[in-house]
C-alpha positions in Angstrom: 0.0 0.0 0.0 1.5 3.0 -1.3 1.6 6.4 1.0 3.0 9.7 0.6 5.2 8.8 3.8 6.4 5.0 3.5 5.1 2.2 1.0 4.1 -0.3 3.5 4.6 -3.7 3.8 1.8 -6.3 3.5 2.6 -10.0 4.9 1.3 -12.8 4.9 1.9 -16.1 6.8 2.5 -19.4 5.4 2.9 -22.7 6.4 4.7 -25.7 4.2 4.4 -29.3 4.7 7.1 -31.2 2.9 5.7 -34.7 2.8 8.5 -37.1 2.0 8.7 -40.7 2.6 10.3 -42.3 5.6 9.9 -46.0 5.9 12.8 -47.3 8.4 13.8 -46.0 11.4 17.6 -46.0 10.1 16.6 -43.0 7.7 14.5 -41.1 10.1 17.3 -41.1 12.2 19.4 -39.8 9.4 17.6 -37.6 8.1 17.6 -35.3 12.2 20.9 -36.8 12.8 22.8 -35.0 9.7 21.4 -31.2 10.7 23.0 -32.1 13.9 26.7 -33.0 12.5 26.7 -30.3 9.9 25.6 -27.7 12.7 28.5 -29.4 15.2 30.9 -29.3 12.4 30.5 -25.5 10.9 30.0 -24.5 15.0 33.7 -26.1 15.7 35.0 -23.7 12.8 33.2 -21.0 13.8 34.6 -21.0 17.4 38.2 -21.0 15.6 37.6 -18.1 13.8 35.8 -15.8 16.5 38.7 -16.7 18.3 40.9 -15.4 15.6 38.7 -12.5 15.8 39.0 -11.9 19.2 42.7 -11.9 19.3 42.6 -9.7 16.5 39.8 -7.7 18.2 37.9 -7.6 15.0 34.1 -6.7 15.5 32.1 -7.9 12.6 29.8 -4.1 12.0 33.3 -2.4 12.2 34.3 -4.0 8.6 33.8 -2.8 5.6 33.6 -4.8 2.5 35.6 -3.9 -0.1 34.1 -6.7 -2.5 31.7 -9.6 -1.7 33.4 -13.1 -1.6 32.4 -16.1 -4.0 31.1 -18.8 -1.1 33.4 -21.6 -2.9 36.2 -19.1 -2.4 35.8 -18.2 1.2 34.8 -22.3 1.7 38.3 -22.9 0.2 39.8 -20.3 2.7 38.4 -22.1 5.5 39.0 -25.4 4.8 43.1 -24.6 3.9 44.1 -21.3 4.8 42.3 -20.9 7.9 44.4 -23.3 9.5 47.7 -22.4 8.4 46.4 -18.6 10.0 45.4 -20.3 13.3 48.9 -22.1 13.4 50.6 -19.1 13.1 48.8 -16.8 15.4 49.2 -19.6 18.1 52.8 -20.0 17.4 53.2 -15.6 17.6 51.0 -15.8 20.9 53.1 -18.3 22.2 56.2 -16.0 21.6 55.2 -13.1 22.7 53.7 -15.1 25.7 57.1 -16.2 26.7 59.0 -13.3 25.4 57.0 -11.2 28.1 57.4 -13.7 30.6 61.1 -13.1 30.2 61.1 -9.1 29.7 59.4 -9.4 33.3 62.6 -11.4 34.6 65.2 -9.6 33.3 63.3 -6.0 33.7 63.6 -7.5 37.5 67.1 -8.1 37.9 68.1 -4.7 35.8 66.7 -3.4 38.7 68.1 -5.7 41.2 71.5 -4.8 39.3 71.5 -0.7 38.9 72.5 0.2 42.6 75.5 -2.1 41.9 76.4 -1.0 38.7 78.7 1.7 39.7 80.6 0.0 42.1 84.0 -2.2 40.4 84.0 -4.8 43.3 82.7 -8.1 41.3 79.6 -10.3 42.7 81.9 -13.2 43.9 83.6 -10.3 46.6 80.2 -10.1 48.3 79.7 -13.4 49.4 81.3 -16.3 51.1 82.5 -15.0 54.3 83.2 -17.1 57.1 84.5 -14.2 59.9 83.1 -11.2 57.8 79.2 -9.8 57.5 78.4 -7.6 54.6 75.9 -4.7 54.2 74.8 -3.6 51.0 71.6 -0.9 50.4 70.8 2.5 50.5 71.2 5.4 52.7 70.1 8.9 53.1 73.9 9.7 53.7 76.9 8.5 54.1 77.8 6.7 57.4 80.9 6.9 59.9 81.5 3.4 61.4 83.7 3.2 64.4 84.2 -0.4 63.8 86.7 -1.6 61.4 85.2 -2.1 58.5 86.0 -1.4 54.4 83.0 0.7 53.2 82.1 1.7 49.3 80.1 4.4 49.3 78.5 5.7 45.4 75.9 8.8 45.5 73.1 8.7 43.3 69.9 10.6 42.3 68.4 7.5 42.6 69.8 6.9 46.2 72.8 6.2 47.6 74.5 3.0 48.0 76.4 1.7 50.7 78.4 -1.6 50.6 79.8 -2.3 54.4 82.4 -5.3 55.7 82.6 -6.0 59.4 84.3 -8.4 61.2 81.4 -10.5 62.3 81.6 -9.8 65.9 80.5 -6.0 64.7 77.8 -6.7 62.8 74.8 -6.2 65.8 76.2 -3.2 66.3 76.6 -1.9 62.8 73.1 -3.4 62.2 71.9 -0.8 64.9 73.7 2.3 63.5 72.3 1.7 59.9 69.0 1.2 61.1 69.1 4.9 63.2 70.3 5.5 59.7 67.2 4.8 57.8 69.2 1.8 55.6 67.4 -0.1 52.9 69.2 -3.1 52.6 69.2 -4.3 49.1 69.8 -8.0 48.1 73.0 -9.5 46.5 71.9 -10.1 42.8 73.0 -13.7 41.5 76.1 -14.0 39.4 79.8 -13.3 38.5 81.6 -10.5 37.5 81.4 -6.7 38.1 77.9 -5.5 38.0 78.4 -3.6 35.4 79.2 -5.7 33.0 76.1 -7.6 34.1 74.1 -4.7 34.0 75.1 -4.0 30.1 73.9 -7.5 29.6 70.8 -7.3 30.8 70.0 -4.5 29.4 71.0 -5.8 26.0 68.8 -8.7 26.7 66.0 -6.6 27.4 66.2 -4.4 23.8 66.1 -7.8 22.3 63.3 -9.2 24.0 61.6 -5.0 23.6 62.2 -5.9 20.1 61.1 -9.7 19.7 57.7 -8.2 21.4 57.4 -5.5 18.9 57.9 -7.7 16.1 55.3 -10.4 17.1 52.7 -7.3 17.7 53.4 -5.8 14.3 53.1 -9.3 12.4 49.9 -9.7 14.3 48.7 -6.3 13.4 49.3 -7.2 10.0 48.1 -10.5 10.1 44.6 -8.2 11.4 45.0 -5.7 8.4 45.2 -8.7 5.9 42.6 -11.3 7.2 39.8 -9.1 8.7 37.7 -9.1 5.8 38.6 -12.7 5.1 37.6 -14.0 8.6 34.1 -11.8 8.7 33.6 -13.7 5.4 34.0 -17.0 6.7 32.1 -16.2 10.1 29.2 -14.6 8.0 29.7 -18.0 5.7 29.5 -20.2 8.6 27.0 -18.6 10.6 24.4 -19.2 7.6 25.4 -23.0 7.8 25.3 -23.3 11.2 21.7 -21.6 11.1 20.9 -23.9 7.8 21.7 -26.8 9.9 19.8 -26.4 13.1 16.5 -25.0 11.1 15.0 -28.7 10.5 14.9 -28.1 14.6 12.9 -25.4 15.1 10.3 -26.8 12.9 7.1 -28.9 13.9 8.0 -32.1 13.2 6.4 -35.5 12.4 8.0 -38.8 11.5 7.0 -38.2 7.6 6.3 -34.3 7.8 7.7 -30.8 9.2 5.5 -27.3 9.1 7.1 -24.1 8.9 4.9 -21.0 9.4 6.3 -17.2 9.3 6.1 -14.2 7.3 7.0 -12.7 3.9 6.7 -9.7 1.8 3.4 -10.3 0.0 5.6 -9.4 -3.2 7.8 -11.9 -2.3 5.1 -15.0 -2.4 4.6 -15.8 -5.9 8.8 -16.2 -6.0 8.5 -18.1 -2.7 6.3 -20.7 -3.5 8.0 -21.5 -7.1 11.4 -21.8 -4.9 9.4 -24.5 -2.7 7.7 -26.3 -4.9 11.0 -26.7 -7.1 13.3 -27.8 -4.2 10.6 -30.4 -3.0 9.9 -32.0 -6.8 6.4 -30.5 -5.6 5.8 -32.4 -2.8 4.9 -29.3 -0.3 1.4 -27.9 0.4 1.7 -24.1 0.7 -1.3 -22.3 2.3 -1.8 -18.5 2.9 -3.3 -17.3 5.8 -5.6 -14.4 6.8 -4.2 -11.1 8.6 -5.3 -11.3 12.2 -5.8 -8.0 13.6 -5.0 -9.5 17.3 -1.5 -10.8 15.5 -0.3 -7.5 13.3 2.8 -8.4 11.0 6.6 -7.4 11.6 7.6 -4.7 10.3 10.7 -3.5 7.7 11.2 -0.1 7.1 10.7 1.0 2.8 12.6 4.2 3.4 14.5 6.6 0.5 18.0 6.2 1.1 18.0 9.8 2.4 15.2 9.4 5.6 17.2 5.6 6.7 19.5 7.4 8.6 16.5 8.8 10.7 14.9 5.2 11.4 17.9 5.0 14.3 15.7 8.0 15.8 12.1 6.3 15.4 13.4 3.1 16.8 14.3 4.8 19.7 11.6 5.8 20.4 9.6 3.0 19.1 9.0 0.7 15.8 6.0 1.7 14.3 3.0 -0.8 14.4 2.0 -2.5 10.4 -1.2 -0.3 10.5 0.1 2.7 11.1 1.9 5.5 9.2 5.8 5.2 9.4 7.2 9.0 10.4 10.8 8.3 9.4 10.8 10.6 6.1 9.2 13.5 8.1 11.4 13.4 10.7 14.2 13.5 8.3 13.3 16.7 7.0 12.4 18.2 10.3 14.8 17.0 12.6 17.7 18.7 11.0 15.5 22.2 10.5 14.7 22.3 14.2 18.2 21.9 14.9 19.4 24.4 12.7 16.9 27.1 13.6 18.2 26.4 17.4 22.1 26.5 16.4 21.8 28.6 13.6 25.6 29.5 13.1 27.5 29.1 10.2 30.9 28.4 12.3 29.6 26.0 14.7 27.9 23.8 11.8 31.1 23.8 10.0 33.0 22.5 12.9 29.9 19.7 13.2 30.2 19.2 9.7 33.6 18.5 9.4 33.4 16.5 12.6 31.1 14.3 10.8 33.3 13.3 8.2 36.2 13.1 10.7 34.5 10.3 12.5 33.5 8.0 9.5 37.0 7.4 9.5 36.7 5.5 12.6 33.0 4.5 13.0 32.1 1.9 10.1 29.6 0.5 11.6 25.6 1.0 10.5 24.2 2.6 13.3 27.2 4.8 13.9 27.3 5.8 10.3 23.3 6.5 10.9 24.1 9.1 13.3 26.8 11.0 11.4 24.8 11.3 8.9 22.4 12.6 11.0 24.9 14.9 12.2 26.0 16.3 8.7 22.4 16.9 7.3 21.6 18.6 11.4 25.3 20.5 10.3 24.3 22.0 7.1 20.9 22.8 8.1 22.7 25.0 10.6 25.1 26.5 8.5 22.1 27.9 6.3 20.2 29.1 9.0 23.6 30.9 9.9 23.0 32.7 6.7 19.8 33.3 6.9 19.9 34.9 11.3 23.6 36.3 9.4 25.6 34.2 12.8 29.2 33.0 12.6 30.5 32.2 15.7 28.4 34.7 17.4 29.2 37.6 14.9 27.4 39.5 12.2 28.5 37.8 8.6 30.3 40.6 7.2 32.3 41.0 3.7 34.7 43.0 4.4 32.9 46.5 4.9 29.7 45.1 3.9 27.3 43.4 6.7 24.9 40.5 5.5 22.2 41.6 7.1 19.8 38.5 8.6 17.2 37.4 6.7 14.6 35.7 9.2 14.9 37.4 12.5 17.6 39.1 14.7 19.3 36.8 17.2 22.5 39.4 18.2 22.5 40.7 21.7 23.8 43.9 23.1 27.3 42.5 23.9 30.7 43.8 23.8 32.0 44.8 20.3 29.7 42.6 18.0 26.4 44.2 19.4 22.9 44.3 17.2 23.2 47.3 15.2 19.4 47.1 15.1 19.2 47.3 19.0 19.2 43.5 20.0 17.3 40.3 18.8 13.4 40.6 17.4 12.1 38.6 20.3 8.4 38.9 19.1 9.3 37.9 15.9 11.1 35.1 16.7 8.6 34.3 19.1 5.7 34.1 16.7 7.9 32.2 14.0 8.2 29.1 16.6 4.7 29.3 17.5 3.8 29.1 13.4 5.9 26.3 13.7 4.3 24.4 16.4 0.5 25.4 14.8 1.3 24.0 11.4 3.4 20.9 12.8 0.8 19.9 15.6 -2.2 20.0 12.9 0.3 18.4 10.6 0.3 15.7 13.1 -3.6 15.4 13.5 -4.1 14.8 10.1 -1.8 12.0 10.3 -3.9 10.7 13.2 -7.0 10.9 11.1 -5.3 9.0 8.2 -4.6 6.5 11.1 -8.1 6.3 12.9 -9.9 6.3 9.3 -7.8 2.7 8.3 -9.2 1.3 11.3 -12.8 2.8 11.7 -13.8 4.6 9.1 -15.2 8.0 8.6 -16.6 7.7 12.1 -13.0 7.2 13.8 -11.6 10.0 11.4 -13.9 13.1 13.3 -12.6 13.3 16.6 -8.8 14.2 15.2 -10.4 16.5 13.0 -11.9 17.8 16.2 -8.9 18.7 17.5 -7.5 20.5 14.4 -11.1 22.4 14.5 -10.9 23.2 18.6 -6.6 24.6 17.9 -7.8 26.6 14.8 -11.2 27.9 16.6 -9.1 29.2 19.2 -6.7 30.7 17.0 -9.6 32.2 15.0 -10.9 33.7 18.6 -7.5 35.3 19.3 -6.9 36.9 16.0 -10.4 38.5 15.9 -9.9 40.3 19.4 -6.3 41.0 19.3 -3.5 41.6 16.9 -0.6 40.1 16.6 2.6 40.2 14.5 2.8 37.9 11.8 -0.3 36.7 12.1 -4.1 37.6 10.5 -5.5 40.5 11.8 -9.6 39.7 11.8 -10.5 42.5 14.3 -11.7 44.8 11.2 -14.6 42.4 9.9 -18.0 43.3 10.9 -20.3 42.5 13.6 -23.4 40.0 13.1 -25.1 39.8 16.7 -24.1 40.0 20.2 -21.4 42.4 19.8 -19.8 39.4 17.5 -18.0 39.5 14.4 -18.2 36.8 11.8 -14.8 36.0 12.6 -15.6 35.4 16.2 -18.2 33.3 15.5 -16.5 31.4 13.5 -13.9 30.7 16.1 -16.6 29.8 18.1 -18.4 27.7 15.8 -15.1 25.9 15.3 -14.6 25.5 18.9 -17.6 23.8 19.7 -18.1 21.5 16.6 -14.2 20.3 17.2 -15.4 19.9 21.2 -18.5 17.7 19.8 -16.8 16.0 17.5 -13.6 14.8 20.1 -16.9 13.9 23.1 -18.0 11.3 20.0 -14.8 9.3 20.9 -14.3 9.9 24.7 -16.1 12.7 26.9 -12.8 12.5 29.0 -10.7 13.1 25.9 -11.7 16.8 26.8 -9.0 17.8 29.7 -6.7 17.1 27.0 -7.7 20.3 25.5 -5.5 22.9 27.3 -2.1 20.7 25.8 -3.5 22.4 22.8 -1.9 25.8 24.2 0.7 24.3 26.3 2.4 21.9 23.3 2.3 25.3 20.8 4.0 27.0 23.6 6.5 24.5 23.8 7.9 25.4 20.4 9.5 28.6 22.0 11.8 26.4 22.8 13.5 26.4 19.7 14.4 30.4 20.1 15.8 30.0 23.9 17.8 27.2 23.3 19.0 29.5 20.3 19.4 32.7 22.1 21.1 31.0 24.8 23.9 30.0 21.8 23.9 33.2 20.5 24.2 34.9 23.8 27.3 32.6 25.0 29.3 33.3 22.0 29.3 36.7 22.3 30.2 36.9 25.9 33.1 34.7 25.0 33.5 37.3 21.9 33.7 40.0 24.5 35.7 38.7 27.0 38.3 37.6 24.9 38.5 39.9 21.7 37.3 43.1 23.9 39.0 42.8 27.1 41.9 40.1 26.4 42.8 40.9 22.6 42.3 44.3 21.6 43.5 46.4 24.7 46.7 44.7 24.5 47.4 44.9 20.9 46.8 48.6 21.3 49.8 48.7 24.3 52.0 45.8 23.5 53.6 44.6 27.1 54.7 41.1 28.6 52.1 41.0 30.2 49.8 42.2 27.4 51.3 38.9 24.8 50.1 36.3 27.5 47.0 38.2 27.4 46.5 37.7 24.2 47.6 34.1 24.0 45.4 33.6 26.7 42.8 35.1 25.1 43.0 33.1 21.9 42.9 29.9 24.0 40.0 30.9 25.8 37.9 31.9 22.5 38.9 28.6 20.9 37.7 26.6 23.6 35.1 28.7 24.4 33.6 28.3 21.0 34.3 24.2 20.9 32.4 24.2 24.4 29.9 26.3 23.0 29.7 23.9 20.1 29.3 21.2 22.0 26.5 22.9 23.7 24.7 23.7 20.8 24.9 19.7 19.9 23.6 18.4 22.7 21.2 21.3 23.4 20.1 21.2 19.9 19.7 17.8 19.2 17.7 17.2 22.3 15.5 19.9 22.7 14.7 18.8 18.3 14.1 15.3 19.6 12.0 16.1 22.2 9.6 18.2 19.8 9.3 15.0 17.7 8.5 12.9 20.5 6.2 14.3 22.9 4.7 17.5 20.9 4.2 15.0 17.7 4.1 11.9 18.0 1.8 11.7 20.4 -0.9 13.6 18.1 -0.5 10.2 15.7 1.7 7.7 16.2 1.9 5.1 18.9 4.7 2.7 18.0 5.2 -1.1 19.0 5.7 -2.5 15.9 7.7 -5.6 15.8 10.9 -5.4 13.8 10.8 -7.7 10.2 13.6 -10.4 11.2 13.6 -12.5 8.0 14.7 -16.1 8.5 18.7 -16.0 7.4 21.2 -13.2 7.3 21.9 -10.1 5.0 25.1 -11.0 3.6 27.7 -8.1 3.6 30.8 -10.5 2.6 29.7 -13.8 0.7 27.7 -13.9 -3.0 26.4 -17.0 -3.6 
């Protein structure tokens, strides 16, 4: 069913008997036994390669295909590469495995070694004393021993070391002096030699080890760059068999028959049932069943390319339901306008713009692409409202002498150097321009509803939304004719029929009371509803505080920065003056990417919220099940 928002689906749900002959128990056991195998079989190589992917930390929506795989081709892969990859990356864990385990070791005893490095008195001098103790370890300073002793003291940043021999009948006494003496007695590493020439070793050993490590890492990351594609092929590959394999199991089963029910495309039917009856010789009975209002379809989104983007933003809020209208192409278009009448500055939605692009470099997957795309068409929408409310980060657009003058309405403040020449922002205007927004966009959304209720119940389920567009215009018609307002019809001039009434007021009345007729012939209690009427237009305003709120921000940063940091100084160069000015061009950069950020989140949710709660809720009510066709959209494989 074609509408001007979304072509909708229509489903329909099948079931297929495949009547085939089983006479012995042998085959019957076959024929459940063999989904089984193949399903262990394609499950064993699909744990090898997620575990390849998980070494490689490879996530499958991060990929991107540069061509599509031939299944024999990626079959051959797994059957004789795949192995020889697995080998490898085991063998390359397994080293850099045990080259850490070693770096660990000798990073250990370079330490252990460093405080003796300085000091020529070789290992084998330190130990095996019969008559003599020895301290070695690190002091604060160096230490007078009234004892005979030889001492080797070496300062260092690092702390001092101290290397002590006592006769042995000394060493309590020592011991009690270095400990007044805060010592840190430090182990005698293991070994021969002077220390130093140890020390050079180990730390030779270590740069080779460093090195081993690197290498293994950079083969690996190379192994990643090389193979990611080829192992999301083979997963996506062996996923589809694995889910081939086990189907037979989710089916109703008899000893000579299985039934399958679910749902397809009702353009897709025709082509379905020639696939079945041509894989079963015929032998399949294929019946179509009813629509069941108490069991709607799934739904799949029929979207342009450009309004896809936006079903990440419906499905947040909610799927819509099969007999209902989809709002994915209407948010598209007004999502991004709202945001760009709120940020509105043709320096901000260039940074978002470019931002946008930045980022696909490292988001590849769908949804994340989704939302920069979202981002760019919100950036650009703001970039021409910058032209059109003449904003660049919080100044007028100017060409050289020349000021481009805004188009819509005023948003500069009285602030600091890039005041309003016009004295300030047209408040009213701006105002009544949201409002306008909210009146068309609100009875926009009613008429939706009425398309809605007249699917389901006629004419008769059609007049109470129409009710409500009659109640909102009748009181809009009331207003104009008793007072005037800016941008808006003026009916106070028309003439008067009776009671001190003009035909315009009586026909806001009139449409008043038929709108509150028509909404009592679906619910009396629908009526305390009415006041939203006022309070959702209202709401709309929202779109010119967030805004001013930009607006006003930047050029407070303008004028702290450029007026009271920038400018004085430049006139009376100083010291003091230059970081002034460097200071100042710090704070207006950050200022402005704060701002910007600001304006994002500001933006974007205050736009959201409009969509959800002052629209959606005139027509659409969501809950639609998502279309989950049986098998996989293959990104990788072609048969």
């Amino acid at each position: 069913m074609q509408t001007i928002i979304q072509q909708l689906y229509s489903y329909r749900v099948f079931h297929v008997k495949n009547f085939v002959a089983s006479e012995s128990e042998e085959s019957k056991e076959l024929a459940i036994g063999m989904p089984l195998s193949g399903a262990t079989e394609a499950s064993a190589k699909l744990i090898k390669v997620r575990s390849l992917e998980s070494t490689f930390k490879v996530k499958l929506d991060e990929v991107v295909p540069t061509r599509r795989k031939p299944i024999k081709e990626v079959q051959e892969i797994i059957d004789k590469n795949l192995p020889a990859i697995e080998q490898e990356v085991e063998e390359l864990l397994q080293r850099k495995t045990h080259s850490e385990a070693t770096f660990k070791e000798v990073d250990q005893h370079i330490k252990e070694l460093a405080p003796f490095a300085d000091v020529p008195i070789p290992f084998e001098m330190y130990r095996g004393y019969a008559s003599i103790a020895v301290f070695t370890g690190k002091v604060s300073r160096d230490i007078e021993i009234p004892f005979p002793h030889e001492k080797v003291f070496s300062p260092s940043k690092e702390g001092n070391f101290l290397a002590l021999f006592t006769p042995l009948e000394f060493r309590d006494a020592v011991q009690k002096m270095l400990d007044k003496s805060n010592f840190i007695p430090l182990p005698i590493p293991k070994g021969e030699g002077l220390p130093k020439e140890s020390y050079d070793r180990a730390i030779q050993q270590s740069v080779s080890l460093q090195r081993d490590i690197n290498q293994v890492e950079k083969r690996l990351t190379d192994l990643k760059d090389q193979q990611r594609e080829v192992l999301a092929a083979c997963e996506e590959l062996l996923m589809s068999e694995v889910e081939q394999t086990e189907a037979p199991l989710r089916f109703a089963m008899t000893d000579q028959a299985f039934i399958v029910e679910g749902w397809v495309p009702e353009s897709e039917v025709e082509r379905l049932k020639a696939g079945i009856s041509l894989s079963t010789a015929g032998k399949a009975l294929i019946k179509e069943m009813p629509e069941d209002e108490h069991y709607l379809p799934p739904v799949e989104y029929d979207n342009v390319p450009f309004a896809q983007p936006t079903q990440l933003i419906v499905d947040t809020y909610s799927r819509p339901r099969y007999d209902e209208l989809d709002p994915t192409l209407i948010v598209a278009i007004i999502f991004p306008i709202f945001f760009g009448i709120i940020l509105g500055d043709v320096g901000y939605g260039a940074i978002l713009l470019v931002t946008s692009y930045i980022l696909r470099r490292f988001i590849t997957f769908r949804e994340g692409r989704w939302l920069l795309d979202t981002l760019r068409n919100a950036s650009i929408s703001s970039i021409v409202f910058g032209i059109l409310f003449s904003e660049v980060f919080g100044f007028e657009i100017r060409f050289g002498e020349m000021i481009w003058h805004p188009i819509l309405f005023a948003r500069h403040l009285n602030i600091g150097a890039g005041a309003a020449e016009g004295g300030g922002p047209n408040i009213t205007g701006l105002l009544l321009f949201a409002f306008w927004i909210g009146i068309l966009q609100i009875t926009f959304g009613r008429l939706l509803s009425s398309v809605n209720h007249y699917r389901h119940h006629g004419v008769r389920g059609a007049i109470p939304q129409f009710g409500w567009i009659s109640v909102m215009w009748g009181i809009l018609v009331i207003l104009w004719s008793m007072f005037p307002f800016p941008l808006m019809p003026n009916l106070q001039g028309l003439p008067s029929l009776a009671l001190g009434l003009s035909i315009s007021s009586m026909l806001g009345v009139a449409l008043l009371i038929g709108g509150i007729l028509a909404i009592v012939t679906e619910s009396a209690l629908e009526l305390v509803e009415i006041p939203t009427i006022i309070s959702h237009t209202v709401s709309y305003a929202r779109l010119i505080a967030v805004g001013l709120s930009s607006v006003a921000i930047a050029m407070v940063i303008n004028f702290i920065t450029i007026g009271m940091m920038i400018e004085p100084n430049l006139e009376h160069p100083s010291v003091v003056g230059i970081v002034l000015i460097i200071a100042g061009i710090v704070v207006f950069i950050g200022g402005h990417f704060g701002n910007t950020a600001l304006g994002l989140i500001g933006g974007g949710l205050q736009s959201l919220r409009l969509q959800y709660v002052e629209f959606f809720t005139k027509f659409y009510k969501g809950g639609g099940e998502k279309y989950n066709p049986f098998g996989m959209v293959k990104r990788f494989t072609e048969d």
